[in-house]
Backbone as a chain_set.jsonl record, in Angstrom:
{"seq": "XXXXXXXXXXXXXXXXXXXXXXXXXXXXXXXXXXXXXXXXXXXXXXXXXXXXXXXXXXXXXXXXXXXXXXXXXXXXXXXXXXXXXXXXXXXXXXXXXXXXXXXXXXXXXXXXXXXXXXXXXXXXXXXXXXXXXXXXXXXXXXXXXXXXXXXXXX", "coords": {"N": [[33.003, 4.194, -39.517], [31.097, 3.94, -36.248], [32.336, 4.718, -32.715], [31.537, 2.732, -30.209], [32.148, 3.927, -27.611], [32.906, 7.051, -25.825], [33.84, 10.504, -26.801], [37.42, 11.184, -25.897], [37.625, 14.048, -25.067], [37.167, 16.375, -22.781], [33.846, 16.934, -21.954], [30.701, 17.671, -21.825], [27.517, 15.72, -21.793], [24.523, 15.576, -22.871], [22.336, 13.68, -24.197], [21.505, 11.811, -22.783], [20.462, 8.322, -21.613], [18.959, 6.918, -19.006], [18.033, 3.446, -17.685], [15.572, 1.421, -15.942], [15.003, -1.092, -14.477], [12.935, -3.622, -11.762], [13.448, -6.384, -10.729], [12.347, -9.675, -9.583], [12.216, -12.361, -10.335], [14.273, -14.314, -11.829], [16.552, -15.742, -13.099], [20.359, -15.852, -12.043], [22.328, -16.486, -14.134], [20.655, -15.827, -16.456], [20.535, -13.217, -15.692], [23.168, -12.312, -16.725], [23.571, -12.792, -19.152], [21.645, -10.983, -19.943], [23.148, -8.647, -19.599], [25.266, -8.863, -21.162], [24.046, -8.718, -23.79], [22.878, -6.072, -23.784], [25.255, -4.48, -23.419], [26.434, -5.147, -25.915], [24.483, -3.781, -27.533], [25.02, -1.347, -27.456], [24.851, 0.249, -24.759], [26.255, 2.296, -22.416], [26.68, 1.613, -19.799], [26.054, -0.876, -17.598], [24.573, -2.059, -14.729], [23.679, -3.958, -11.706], [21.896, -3.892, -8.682], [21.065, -4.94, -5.591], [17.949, -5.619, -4.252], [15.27, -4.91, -2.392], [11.982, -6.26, -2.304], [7.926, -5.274, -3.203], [6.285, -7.123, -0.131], [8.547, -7.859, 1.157], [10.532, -9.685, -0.627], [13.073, -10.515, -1.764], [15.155, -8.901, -4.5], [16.269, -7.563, -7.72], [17.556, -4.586, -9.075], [17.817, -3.366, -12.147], [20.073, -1.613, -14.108], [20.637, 1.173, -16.666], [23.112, 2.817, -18.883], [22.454, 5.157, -21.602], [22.155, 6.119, -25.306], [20.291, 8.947, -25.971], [19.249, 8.122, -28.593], [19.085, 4.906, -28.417], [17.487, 4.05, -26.824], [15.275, 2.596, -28.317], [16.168, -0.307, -28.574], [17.244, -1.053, -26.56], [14.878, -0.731, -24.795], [13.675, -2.91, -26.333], [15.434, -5.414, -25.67], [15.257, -5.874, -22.96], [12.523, -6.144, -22.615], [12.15, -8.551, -23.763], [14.231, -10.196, -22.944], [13.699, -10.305, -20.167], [12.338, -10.429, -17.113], [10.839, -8.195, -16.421], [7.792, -6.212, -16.282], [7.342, -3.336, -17.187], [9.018, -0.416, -17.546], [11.443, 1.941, -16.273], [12.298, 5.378, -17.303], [14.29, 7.749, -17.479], [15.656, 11.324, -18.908], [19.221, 11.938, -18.281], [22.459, 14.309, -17.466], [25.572, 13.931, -18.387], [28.802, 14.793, -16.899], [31.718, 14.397, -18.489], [35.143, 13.148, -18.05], [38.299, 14.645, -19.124], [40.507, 11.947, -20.852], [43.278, 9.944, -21.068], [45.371, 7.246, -22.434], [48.143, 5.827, -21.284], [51.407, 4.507, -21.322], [52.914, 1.98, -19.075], [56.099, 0.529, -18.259], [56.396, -2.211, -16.715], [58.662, -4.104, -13.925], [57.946, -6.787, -15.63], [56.374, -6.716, -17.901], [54.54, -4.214, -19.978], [51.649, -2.211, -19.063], [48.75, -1.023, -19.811], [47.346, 2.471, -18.847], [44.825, 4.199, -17.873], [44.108, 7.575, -17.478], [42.093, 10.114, -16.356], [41.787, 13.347, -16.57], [41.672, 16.386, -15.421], [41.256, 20.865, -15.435], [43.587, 20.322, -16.453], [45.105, 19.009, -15.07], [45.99, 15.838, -13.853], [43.817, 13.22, -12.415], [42.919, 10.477, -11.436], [44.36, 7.969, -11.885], [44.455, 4.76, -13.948], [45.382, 1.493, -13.85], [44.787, -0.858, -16.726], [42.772, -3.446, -16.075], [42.794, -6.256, -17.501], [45.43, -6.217, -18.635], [46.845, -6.08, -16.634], [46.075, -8.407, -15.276], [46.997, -10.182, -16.937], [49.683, -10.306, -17.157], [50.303, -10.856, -14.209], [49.453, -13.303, -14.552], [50.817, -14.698, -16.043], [53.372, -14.532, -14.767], [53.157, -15.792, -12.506], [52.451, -14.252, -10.165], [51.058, -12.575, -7.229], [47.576, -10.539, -8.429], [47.209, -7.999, -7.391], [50.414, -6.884, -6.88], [50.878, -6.753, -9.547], [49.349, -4.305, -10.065], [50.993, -2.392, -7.739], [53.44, -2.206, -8.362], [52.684, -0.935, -10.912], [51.214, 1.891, -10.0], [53.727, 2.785, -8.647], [55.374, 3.655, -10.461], [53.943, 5.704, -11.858]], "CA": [[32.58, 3.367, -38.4], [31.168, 4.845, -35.094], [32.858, 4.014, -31.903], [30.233, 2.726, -28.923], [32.723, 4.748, -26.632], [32.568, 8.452, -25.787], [35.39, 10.919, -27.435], [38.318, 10.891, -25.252], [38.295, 15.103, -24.332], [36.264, 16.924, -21.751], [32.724, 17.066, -22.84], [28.595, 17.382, -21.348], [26.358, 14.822, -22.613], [22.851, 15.933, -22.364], [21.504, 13.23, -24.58], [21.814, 10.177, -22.21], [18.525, 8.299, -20.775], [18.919, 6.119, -17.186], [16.998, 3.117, -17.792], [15.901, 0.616, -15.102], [13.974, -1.95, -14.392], [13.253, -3.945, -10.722], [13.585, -8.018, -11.34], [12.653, -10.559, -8.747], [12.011, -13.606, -10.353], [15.104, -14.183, -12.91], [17.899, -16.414, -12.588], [21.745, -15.432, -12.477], [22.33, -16.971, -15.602], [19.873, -14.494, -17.245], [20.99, -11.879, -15.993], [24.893, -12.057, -17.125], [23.077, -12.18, -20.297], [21.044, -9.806, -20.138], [24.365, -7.689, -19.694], [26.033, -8.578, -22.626], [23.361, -7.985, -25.082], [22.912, -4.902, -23.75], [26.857, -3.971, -23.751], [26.695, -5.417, -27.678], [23.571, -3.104, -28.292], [25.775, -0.312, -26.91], [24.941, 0.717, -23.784], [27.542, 3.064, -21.921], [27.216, 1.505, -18.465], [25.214, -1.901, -16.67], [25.164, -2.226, -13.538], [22.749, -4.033, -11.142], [22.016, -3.572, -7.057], [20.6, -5.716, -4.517], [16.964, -4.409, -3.502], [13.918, -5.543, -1.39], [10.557, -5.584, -2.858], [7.014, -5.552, -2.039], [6.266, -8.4, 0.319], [9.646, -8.198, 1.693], [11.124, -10.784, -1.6], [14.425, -10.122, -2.367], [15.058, -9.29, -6.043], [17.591, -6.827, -8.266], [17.776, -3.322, -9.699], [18.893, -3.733, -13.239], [19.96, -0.096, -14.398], [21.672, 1.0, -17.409], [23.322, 4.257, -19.447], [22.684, 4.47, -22.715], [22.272, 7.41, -25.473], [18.803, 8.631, -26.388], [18.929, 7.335, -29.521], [19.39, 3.709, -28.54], [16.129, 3.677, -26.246], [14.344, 1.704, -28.691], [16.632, -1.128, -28.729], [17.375, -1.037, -24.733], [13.522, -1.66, -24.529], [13.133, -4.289, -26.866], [15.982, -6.043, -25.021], [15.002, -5.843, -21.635], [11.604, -6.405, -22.583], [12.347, -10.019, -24.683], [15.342, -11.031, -21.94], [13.912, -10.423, -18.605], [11.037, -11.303, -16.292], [9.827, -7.0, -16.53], [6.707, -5.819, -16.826], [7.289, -2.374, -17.572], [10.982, -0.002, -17.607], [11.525, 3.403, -16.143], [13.526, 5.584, -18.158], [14.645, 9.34, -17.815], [17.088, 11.904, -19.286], [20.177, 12.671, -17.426], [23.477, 14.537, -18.206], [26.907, 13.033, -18.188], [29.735, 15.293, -17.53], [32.777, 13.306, -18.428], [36.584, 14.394, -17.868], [39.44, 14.531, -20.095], [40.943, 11.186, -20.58], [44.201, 9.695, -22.083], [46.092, 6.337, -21.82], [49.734, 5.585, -21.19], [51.889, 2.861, -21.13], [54.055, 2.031, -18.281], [56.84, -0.227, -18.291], [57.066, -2.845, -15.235], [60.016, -5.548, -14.505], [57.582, -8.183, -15.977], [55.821, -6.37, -19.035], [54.122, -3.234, -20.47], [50.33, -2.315, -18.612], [48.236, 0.135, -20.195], [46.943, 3.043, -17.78], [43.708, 4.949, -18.225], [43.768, 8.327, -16.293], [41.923, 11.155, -16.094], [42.239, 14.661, -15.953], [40.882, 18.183, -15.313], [42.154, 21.494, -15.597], [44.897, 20.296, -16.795], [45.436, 17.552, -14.217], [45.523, 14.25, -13.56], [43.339, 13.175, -11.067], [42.932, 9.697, -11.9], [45.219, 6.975, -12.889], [43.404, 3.259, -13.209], [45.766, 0.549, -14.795], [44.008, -1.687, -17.377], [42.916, -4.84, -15.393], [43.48, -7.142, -18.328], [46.777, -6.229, -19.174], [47.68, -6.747, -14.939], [45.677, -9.9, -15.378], [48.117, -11.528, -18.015], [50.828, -10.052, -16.385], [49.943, -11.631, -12.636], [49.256, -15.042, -14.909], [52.65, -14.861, -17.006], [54.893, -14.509, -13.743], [52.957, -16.302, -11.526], [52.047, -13.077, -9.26], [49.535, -11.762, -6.956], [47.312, -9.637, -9.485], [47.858, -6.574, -6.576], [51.784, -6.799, -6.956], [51.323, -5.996, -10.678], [49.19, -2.864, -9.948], [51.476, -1.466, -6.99], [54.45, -1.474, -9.342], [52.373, 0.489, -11.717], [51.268, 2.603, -9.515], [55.193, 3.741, -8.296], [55.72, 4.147, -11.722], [53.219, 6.651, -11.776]], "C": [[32.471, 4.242, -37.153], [31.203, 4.163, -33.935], [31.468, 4.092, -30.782], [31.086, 3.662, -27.649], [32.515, 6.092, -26.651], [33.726, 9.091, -26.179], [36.542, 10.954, -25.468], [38.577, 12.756, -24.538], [36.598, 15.302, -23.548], [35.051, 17.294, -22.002], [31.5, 16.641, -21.735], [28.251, 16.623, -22.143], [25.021, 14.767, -21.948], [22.019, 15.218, -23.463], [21.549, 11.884, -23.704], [20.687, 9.908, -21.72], [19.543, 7.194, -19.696], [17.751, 5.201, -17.756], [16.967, 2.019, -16.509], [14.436, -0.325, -14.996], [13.797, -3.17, -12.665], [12.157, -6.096, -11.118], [13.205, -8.395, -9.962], [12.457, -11.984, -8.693], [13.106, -13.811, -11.836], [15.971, -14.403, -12.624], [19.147, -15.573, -12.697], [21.985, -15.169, -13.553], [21.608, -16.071, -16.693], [20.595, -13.211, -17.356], [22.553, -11.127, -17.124], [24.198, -12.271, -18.79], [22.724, -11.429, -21.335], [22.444, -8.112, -20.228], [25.005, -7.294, -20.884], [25.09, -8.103, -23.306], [23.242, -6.655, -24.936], [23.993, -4.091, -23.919], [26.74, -4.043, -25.643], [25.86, -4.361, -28.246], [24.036, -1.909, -27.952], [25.321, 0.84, -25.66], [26.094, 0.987, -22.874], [27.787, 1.919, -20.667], [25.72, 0.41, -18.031], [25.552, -2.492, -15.952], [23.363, -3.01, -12.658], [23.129, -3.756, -9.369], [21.223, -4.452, -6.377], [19.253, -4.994, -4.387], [16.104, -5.503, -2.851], [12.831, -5.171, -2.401], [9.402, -5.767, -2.129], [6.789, -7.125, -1.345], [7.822, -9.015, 1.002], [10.312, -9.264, 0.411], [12.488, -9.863, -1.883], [14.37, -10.389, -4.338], [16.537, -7.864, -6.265], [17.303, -6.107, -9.104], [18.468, -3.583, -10.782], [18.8, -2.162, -13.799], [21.157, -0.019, -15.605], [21.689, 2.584, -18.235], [22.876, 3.996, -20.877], [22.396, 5.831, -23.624], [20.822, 7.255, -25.971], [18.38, 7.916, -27.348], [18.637, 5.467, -29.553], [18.26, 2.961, -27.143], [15.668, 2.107, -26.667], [14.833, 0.292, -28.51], [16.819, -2.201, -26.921], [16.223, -1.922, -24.444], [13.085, -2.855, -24.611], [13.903, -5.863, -26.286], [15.272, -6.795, -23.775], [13.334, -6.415, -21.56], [11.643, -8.728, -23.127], [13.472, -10.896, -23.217], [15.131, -11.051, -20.77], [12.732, -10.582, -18.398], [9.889, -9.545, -16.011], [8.359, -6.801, -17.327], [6.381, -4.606, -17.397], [8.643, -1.666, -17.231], [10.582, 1.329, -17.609], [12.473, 4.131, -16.649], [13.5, 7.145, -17.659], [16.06, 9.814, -18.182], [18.045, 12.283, -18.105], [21.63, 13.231, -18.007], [24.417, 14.024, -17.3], [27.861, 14.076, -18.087], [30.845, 14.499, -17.348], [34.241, 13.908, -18.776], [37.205, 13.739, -19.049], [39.838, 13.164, -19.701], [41.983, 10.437, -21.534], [44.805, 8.635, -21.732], [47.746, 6.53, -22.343], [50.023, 4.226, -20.909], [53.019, 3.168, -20.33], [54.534, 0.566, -17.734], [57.078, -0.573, -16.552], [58.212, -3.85, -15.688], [59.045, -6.214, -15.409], [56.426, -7.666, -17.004], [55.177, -4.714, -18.795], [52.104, -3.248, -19.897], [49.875, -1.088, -19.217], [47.71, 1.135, -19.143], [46.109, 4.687, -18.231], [43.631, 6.29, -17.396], [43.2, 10.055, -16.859], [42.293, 12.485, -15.751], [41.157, 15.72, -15.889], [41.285, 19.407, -14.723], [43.199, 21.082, -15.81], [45.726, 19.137, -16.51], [45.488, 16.397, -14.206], [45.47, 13.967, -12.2], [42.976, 12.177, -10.771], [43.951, 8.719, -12.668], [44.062, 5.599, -12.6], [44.288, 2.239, -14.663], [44.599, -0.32, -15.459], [43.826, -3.47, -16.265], [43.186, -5.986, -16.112], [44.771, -7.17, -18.68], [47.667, -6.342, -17.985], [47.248, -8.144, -15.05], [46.814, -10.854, -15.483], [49.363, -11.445, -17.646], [50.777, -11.077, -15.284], [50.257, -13.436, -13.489], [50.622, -15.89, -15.442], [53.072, -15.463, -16.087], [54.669, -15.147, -12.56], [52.287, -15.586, -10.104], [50.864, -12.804, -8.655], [49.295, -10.469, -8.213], [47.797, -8.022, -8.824], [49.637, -6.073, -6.229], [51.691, -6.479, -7.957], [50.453, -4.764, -10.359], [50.296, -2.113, -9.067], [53.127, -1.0, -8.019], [53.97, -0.88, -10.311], [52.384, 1.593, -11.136], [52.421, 3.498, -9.091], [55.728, 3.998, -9.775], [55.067, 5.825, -12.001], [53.598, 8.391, -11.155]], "O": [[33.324, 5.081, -36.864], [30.461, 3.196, -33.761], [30.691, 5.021, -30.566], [30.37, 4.039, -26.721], [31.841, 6.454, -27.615], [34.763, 8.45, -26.005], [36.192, 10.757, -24.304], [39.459, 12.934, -23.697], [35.504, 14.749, -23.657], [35.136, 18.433, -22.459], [31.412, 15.626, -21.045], [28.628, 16.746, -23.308], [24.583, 14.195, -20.95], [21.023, 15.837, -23.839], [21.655, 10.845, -24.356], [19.878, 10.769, -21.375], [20.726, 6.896, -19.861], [16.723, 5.7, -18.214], [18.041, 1.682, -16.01], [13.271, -0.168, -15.36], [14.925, -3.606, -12.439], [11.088, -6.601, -11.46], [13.594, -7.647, -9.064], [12.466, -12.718, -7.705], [12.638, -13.421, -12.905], [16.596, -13.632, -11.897], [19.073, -14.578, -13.418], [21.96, -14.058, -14.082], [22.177, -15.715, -17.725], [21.026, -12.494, -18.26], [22.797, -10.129, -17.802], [24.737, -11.503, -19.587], [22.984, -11.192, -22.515], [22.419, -7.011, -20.777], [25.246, -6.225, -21.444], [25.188, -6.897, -23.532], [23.485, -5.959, -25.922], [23.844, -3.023, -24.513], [26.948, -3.107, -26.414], [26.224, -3.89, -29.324], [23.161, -1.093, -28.241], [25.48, 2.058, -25.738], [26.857, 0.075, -22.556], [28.889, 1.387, -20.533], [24.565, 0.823, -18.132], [26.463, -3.319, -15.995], [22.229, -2.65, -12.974], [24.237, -3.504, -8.896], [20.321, -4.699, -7.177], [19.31, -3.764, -4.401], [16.302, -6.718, -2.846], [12.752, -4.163, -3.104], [9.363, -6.183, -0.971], [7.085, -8.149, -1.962], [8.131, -10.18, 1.256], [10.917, -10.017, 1.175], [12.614, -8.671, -2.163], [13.946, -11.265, -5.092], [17.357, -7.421, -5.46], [16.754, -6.605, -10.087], [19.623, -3.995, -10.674], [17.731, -1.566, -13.923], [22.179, -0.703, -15.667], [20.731, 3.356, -18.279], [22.887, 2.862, -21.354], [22.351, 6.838, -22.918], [20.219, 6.227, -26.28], [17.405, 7.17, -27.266], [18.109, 4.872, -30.492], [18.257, 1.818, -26.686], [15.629, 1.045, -26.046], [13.915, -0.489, -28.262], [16.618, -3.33, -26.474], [16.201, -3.098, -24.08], [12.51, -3.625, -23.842], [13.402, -6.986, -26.342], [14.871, -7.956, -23.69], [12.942, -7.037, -20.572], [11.126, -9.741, -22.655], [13.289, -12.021, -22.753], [15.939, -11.601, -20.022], [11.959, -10.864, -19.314], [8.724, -9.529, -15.614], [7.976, -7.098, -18.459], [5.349, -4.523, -18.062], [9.44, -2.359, -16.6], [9.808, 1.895, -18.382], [13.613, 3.678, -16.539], [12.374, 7.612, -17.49], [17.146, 9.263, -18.001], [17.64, 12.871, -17.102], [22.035, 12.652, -19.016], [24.35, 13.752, -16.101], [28.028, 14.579, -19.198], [31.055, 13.929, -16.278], [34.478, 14.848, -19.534], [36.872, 12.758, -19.714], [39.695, 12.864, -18.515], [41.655, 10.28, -22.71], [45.017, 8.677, -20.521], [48.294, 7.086, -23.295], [49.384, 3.256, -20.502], [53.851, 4.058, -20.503], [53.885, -0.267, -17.103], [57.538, 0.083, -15.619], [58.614, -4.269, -16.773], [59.647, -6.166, -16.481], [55.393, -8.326, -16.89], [55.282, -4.1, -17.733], [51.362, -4.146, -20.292], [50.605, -0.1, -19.144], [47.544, 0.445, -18.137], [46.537, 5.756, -18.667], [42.938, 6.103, -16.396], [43.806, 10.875, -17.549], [43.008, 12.756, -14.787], [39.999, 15.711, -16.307], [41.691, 19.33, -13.564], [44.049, 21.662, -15.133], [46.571, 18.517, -17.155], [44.578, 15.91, -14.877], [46.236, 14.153, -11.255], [42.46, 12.263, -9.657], [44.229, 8.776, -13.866], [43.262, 5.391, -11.689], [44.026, 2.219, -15.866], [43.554, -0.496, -14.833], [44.69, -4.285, -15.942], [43.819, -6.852, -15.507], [45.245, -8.243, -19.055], [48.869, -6.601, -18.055], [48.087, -9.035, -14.913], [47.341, -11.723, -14.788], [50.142, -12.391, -17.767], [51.252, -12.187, -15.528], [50.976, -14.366, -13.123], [51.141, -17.001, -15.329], [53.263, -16.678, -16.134], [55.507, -15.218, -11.661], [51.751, -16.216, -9.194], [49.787, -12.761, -9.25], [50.139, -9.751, -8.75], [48.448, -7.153, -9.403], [49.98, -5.137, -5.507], [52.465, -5.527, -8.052], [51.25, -3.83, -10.444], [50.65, -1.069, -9.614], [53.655, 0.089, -8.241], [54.772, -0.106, -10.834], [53.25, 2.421, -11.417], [52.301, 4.723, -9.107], [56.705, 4.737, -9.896], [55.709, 6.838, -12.279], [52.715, 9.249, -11.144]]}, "num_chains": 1, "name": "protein.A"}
């Protein structure tokens, strides 16, 4: 089985494409859609942005990572789920750092914690937000009281 994630050590990725497309007639509702399928069809990273278009209309930048191989699928998506008429795509490289999780024990449960490194370092910590979530929900808590006691853990 091959994981939709990237390996976990320090590594270039010079097969990745940038794809994007500029929406301005296409409900909410679509879009959050349009997200998942694309997450399920394994795209690294979707993200949209606010933009202006011609005629002054407000509309939205839909942009997404994904590996070359998985173009074809991207397309057929984006093409079938959204209001585009055509999708700009180019290669770009990824360099992506070392990365390892830990678990660190608060009063009120166990949070996972994603952090980065390089040379050697850690330069990066980023608790799991689901596992502060259920925490915060358990104990009743602001969700930012279970990160800061991770964080002094840290």
């Amino acid at each position: 089985m091959t994981s939709k994630h990237p390996p976990n050590h320090e590594h270039i990725d010079d097969e990745m494409i940038k794809m994007e497309v500029n929406l301005d007639d296409i409900s909410g509702e679509w879009l959050g859609n349009v997200m998942e399928l694309l997450f399920e069809a394994g795209a690294n990273d979707v993200f949209y942005t606010p933009i202006y278009m011609k005629k002054n209309r407000p509309g939205v930048l839909l942009q997404l990572l994904c590996s070359f191989k998985a173009i074809d699928i991207m397309k057929e998506i984006l093409l079938e789920e959204t209001t585009t008429l055509g999708i700009r795509y180019y290669p770009i490289t990824v360099h992506r750092m070392e990365r390892r999780f830990i678990k660190v024990e608060t009063e009120w449960g166990v949070v996972t914690v994603k952090q980065g490194i390089y040379n050697g370092k850690v330069f990066q910590s980023s608790p799991e937000y689901e596992d502060c979530r259920k925490l915060a929900k358990l104990h009743n808590l602001p969700l930012k009281k279970v990160y800061e006691a991770v964080w002094k853990k840290l």
